[in-house]
N, CA and C atoms as an extended XYZ file, in Angstrom:
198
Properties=species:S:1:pos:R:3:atomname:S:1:resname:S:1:resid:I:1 pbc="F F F"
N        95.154       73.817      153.925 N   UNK     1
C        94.200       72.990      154.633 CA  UNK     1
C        93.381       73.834      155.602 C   UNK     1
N        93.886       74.885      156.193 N   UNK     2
C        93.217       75.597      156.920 CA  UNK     2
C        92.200       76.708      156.371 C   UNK     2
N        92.594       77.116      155.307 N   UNK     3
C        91.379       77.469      154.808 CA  UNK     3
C        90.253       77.138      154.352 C   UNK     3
N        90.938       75.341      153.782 N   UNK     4
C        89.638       75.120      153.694 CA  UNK     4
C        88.688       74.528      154.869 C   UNK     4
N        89.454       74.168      156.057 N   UNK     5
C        88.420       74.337      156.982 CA  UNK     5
C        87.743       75.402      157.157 C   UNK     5
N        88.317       76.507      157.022 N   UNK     6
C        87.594       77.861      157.530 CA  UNK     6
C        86.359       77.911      156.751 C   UNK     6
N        86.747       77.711      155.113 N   UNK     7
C        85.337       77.544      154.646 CA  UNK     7
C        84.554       76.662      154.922 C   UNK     7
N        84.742       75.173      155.100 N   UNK     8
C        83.588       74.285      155.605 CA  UNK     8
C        82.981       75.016      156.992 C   UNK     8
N        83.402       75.248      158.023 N   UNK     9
C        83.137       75.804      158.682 CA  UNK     9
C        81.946       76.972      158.788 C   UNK     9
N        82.131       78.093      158.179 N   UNK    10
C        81.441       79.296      157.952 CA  UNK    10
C        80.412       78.547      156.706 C   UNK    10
N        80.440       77.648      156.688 N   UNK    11
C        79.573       77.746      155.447 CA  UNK    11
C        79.395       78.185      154.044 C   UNK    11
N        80.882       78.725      153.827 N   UNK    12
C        81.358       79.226      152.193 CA  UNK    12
C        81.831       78.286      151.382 C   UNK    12
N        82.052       77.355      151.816 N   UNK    13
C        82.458       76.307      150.833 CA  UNK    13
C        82.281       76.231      149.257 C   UNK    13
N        80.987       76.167      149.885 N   UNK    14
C        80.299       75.992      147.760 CA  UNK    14
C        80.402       77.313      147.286 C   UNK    14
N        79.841       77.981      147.643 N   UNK    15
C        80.231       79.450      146.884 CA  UNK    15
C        81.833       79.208      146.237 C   UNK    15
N        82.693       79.014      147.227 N   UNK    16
C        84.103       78.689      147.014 CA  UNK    16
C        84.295       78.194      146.245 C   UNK    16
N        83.650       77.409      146.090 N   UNK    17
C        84.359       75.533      145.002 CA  UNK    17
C        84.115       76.554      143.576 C   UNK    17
N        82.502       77.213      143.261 N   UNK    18
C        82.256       77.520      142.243 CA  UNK    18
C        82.992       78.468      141.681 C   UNK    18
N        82.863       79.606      142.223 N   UNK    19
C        84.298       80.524      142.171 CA  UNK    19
C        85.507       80.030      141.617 C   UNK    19
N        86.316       78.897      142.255 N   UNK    20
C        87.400       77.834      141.902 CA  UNK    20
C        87.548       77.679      141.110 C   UNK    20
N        86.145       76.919      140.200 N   UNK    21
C        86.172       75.904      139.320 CA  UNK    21
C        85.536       77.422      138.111 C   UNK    21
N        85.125       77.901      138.085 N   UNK    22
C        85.131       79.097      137.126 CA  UNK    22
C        86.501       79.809      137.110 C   UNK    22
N        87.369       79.781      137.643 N   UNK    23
C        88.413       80.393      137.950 CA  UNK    23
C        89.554       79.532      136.841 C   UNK    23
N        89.058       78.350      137.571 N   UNK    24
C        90.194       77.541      136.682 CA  UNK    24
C        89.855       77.255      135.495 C   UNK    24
N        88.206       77.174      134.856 N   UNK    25
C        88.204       77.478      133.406 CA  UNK    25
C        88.707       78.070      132.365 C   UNK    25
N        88.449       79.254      133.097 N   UNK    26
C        89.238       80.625      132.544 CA  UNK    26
C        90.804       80.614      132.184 C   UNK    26
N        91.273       80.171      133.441 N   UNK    27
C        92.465       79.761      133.028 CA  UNK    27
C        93.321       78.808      132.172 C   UNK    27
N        92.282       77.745      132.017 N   UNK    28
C        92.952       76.137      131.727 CA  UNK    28
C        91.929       76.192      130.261 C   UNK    28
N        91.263       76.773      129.740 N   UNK    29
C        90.263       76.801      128.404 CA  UNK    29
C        90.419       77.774      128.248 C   UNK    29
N        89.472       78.166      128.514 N   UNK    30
C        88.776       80.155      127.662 CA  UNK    30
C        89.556       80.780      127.639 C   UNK    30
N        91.212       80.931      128.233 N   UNK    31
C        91.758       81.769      127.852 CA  UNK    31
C        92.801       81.431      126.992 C   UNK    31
N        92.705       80.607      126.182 N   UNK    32
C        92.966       79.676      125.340 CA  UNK    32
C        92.791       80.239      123.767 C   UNK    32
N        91.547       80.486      123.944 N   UNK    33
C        90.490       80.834      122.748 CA  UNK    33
C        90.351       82.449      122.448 C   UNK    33
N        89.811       82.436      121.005 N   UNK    34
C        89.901       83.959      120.972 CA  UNK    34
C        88.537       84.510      121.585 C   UNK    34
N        88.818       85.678      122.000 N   UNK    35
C        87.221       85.819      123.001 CA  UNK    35
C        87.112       85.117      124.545 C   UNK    35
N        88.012       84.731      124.531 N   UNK    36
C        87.900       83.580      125.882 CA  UNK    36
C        86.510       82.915      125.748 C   UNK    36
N        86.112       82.424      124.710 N   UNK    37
C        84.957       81.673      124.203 CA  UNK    37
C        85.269       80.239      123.723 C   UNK    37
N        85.132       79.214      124.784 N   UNK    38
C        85.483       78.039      124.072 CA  UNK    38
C        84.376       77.422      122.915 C   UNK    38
N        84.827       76.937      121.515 N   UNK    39
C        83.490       76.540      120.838 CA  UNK    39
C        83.511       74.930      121.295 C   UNK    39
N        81.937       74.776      121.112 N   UNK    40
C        81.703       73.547      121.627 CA  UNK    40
C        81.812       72.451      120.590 C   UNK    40
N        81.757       71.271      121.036 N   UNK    41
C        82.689       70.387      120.762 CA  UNK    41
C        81.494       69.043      120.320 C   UNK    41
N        82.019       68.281      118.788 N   UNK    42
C        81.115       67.543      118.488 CA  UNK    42
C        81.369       66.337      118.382 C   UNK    42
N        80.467       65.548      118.380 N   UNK    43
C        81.460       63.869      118.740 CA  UNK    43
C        81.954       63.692      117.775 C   UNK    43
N        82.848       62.895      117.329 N   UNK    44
C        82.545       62.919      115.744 CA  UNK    44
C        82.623       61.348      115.642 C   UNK    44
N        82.511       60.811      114.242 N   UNK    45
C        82.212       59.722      113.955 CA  UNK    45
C        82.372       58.457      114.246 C   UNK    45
N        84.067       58.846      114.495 N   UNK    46
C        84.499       57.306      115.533 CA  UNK    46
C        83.915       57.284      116.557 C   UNK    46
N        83.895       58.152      117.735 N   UNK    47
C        83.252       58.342      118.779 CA  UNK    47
C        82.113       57.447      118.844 C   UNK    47
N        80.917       58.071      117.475 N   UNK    48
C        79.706       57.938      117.782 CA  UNK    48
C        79.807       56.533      117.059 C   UNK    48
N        80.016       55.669      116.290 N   UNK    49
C        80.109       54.619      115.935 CA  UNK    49
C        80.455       53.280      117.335 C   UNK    49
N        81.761       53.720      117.693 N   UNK    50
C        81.625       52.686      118.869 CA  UNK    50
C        80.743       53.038      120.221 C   UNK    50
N        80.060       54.005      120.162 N   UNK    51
C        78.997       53.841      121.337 CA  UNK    51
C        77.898       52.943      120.669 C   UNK    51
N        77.637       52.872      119.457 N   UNK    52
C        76.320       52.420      118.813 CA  UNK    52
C        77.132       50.603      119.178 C   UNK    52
N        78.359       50.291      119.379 N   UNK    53
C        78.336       49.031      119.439 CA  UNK    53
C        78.569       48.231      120.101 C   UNK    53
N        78.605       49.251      121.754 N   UNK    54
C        78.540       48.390      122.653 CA  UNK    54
C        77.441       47.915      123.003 C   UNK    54
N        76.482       48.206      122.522 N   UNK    55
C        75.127       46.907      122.945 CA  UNK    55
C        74.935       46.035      121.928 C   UNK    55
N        76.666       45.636      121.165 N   UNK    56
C        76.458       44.379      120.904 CA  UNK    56
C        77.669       43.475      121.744 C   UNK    56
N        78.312       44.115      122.361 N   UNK    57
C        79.324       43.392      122.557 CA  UNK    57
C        78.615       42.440      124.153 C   UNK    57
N        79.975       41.578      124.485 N   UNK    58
C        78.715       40.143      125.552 CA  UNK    58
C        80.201       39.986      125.964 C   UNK    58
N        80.019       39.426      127.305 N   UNK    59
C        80.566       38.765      128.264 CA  UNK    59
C        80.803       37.592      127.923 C   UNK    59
N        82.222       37.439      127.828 N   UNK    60
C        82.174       35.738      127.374 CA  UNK    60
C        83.132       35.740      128.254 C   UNK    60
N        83.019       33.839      128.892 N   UNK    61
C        83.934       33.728      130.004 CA  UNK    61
C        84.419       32.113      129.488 C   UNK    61
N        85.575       32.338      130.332 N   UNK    62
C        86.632       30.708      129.615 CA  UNK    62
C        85.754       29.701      130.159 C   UNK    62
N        86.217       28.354      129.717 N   UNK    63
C        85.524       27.425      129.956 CA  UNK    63
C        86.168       27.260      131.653 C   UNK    63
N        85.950       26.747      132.533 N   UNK    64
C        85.894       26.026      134.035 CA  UNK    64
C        85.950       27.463      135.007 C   UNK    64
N        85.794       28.748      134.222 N   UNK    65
C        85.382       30.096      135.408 CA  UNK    65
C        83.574       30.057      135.863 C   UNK    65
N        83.701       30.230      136.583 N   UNK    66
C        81.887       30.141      136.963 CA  UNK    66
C        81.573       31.624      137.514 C   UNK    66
């Protein structure tokens, strides 16, 4: 906790976070993969099928809810 005051403080914060969060990529993906290259990722069909059908789906409510 105290460090991360120190960074809010001084103003390193974000530099920080980014650092962090590249840090933990590396760790938690890319180094995963050969190359530490994650390949990217495609929706695939189920996915893309039920997005196409929620603008049919509707709010229906019981009878005596208002």
């Amino acid at each position: 906790m105290l460090r991360l005051r120190a960074l809010r403080s001084s103003n390193d914060f974000d530099a920080y976070w980014e650092f962090h969060e590249q840090q933990e990529y590396e760790r938690n993906h890319a180094s995963h993969y050969a190359n530490d290259r994650v390949p990217e990722t495609v929706p695939s069909a189920a996915f893309v099928s039920q997005s196409s059908r929620r603008g049919t789906l509707k709010i229906v409510k019981k009878k005596g809810e208002s």
